[in-house]
C-alpha positions in Angstrom: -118.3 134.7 70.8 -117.7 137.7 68.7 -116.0 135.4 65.9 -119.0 133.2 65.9 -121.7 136.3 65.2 -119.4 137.0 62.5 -119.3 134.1 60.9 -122.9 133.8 61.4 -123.4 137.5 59.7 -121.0 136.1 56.7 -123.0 133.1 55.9 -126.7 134.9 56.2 -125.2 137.7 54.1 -123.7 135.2 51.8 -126.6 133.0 51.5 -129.8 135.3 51.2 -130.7 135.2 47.1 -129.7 137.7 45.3 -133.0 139.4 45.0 -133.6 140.2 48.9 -129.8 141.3 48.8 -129.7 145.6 49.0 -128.9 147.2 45.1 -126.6 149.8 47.0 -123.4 147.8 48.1 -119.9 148.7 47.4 -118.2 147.2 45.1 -118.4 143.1 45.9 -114.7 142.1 46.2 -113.7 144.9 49.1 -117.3 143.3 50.5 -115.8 139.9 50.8 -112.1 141.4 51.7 -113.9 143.7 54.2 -115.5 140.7 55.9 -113.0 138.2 56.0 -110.6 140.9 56.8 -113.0 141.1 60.0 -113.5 137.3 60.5 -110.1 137.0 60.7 -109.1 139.5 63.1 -112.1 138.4 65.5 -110.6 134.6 65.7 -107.1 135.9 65.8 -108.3 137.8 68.8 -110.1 134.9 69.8 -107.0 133.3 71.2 -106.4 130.5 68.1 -103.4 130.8 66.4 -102.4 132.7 63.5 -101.6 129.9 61.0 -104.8 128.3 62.1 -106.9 131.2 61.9 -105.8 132.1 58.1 -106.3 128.3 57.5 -110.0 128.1 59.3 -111.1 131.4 57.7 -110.0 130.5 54.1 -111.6 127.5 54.6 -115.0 128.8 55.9 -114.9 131.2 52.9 -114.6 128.2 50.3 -117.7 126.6 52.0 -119.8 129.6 52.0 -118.8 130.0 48.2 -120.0 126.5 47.5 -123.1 126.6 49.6 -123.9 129.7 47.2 -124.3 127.7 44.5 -128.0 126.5 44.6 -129.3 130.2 46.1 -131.0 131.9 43.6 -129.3 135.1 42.0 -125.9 134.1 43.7 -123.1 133.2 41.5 -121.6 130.5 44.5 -118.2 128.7 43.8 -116.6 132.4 42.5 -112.4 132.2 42.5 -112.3 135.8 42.6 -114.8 135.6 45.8 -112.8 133.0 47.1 -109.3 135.3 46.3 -111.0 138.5 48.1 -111.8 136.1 51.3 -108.1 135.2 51.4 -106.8 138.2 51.0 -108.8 140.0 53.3 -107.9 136.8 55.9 -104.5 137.5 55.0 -104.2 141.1 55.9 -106.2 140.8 59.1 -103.2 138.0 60.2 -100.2 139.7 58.8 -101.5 143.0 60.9 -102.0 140.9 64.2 -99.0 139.3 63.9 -97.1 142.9 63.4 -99.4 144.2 66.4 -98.2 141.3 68.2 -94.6 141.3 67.4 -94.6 145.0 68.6 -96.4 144.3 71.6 -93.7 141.8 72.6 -91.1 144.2 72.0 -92.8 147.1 74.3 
């Protein structure tokens, strides 16, 4: 359930136009690592696998990116975005997996 409001707070944060979006943000990459990051982790804890959860997530991020693309003041279809997403899915795996691995070993 958690996974689901997050993906739900990415694509109404990703999908507002650009001029009802706040002028004070950090920088926009770490915003898209910091979220994915977070949708990540939620659906790894969610139960689904770690491959598949990468997989979903990066997946998710490149529609959101391409549903961007008619929303005024959003730059949608963004590489770099898309990069940030992965990475941030990335990180949030590679740490659950180490969590888990050490978990196991306990």
């Amino acid at each position: 359930m958690l996974a689901i409001l997050g993906a739900v707070a990415i694509a109404v944060g990703s999908l507002t136009p650009g001029s009802e979006m706040p002028t004070n943000l950090p920088w926009d990459k770490f915003n898209h690592f910091i979220g994915y990051a977070g949708l990540a982790g939620l659906v790894g804890l969610a139960g689904l696998p770690l491959v598949r959860t990468f997989i979903a997530v990066v997946l998710y991020g490149i529609c959101i990116e391409y549903l961007q693309i008619p929303v005024p003041g959003r730059s949608g279809g963004d590489w770099n975005d898309i990069l940030a997403n992965s990475l941030g899915a990335a990180t949030a795996v590679l740490v659950l997996a180490g969590v888990r691995r050490f978990m196991l070993r306990t």
